[in-house]
C-alpha positions in Angstrom: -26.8 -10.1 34.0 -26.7 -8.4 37.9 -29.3 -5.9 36.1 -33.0 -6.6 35.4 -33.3 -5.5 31.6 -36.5 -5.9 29.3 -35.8 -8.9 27.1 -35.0 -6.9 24.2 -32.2 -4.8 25.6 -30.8 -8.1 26.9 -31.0 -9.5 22.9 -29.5 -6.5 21.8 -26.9 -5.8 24.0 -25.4 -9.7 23.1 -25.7 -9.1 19.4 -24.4 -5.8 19.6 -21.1 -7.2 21.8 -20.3 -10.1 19.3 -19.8 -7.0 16.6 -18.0 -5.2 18.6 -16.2 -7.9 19.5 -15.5 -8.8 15.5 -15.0 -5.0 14.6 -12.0 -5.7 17.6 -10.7 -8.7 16.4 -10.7 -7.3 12.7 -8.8 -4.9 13.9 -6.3 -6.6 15.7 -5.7 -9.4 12.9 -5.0 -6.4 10.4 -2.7 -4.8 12.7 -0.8 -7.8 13.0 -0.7 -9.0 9.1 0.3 -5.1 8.7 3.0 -5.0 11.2 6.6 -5.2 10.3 7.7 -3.4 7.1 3.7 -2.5 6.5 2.7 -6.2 5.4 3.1 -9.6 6.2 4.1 -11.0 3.0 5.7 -7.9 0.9 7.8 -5.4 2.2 6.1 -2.1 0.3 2.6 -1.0 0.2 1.1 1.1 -1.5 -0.6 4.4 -0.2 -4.0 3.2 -1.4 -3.6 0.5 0.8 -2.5 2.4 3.8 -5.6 4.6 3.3 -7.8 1.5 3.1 -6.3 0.6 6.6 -6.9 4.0 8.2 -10.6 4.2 7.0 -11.2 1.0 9.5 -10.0 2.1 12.9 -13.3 4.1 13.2 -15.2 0.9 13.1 -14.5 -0.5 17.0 -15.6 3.2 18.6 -18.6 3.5 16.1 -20.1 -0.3 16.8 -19.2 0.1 21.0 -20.8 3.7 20.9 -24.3 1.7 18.9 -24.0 -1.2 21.6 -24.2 1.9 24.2 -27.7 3.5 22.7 -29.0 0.1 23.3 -29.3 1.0 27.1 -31.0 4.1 26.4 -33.2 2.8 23.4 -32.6 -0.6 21.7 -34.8 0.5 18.7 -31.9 3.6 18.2 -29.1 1.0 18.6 -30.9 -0.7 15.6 -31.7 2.1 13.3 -27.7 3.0 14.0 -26.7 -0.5 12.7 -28.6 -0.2 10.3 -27.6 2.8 8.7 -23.9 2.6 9.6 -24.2 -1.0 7.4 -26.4 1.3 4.8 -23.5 3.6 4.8 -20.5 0.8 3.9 -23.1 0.1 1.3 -23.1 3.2 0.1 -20.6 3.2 -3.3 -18.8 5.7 -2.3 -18.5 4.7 1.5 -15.3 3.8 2.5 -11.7 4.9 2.7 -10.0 6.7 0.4 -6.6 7.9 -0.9 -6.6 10.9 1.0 -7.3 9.2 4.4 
């Protein structure tokens, strides 16, 4: 990196790119299968399914905002992974009918 970072910023800042960079790609694969008609393989889907779609496009702002906090405090970054994974964990985390 051009900038001088304490060790563990410099961890956490790679760890925290490469799930950003799989909350993108997630993102970009479902877009793709879901394109034309609404699915890749059948031509209706249902509105449960849409929802479940809609509840994941908050997931690339939520992990790049995290990967930012590591600059100001990398402990922060990691109590916000950890309870944004605590949250999906949650039963009823998730999306739901009503978007």
């Amino acid at each position: 990196m051009l900038v001088n970072l304490p060790p563990i910023v410099t961890e956490f800042l790679e760890a925290s790119e490469a799930m950003t960079a799989i909350a993108v790609m997630f993102n970009a694969i479902w877009r793709y299968g879901s394109a034309r008609g609404g699915h890749l393989l059948v031509a209706t889907i249902s509105a449960s399914r849409r929802a479940e779609a809609r509840g994941y496009r908050y997931g690339v702002p939520i992990y790049a905002f995290i990967t930012l906090l590591a600059f100001l405090n990398p402990y922060l970054s990691l109590a916000g992974f950890g309870l944004f994974a605590a949250y999906w964990a949650l039963p009823f985390s998730g999306p739901t009918a009503d978007g």
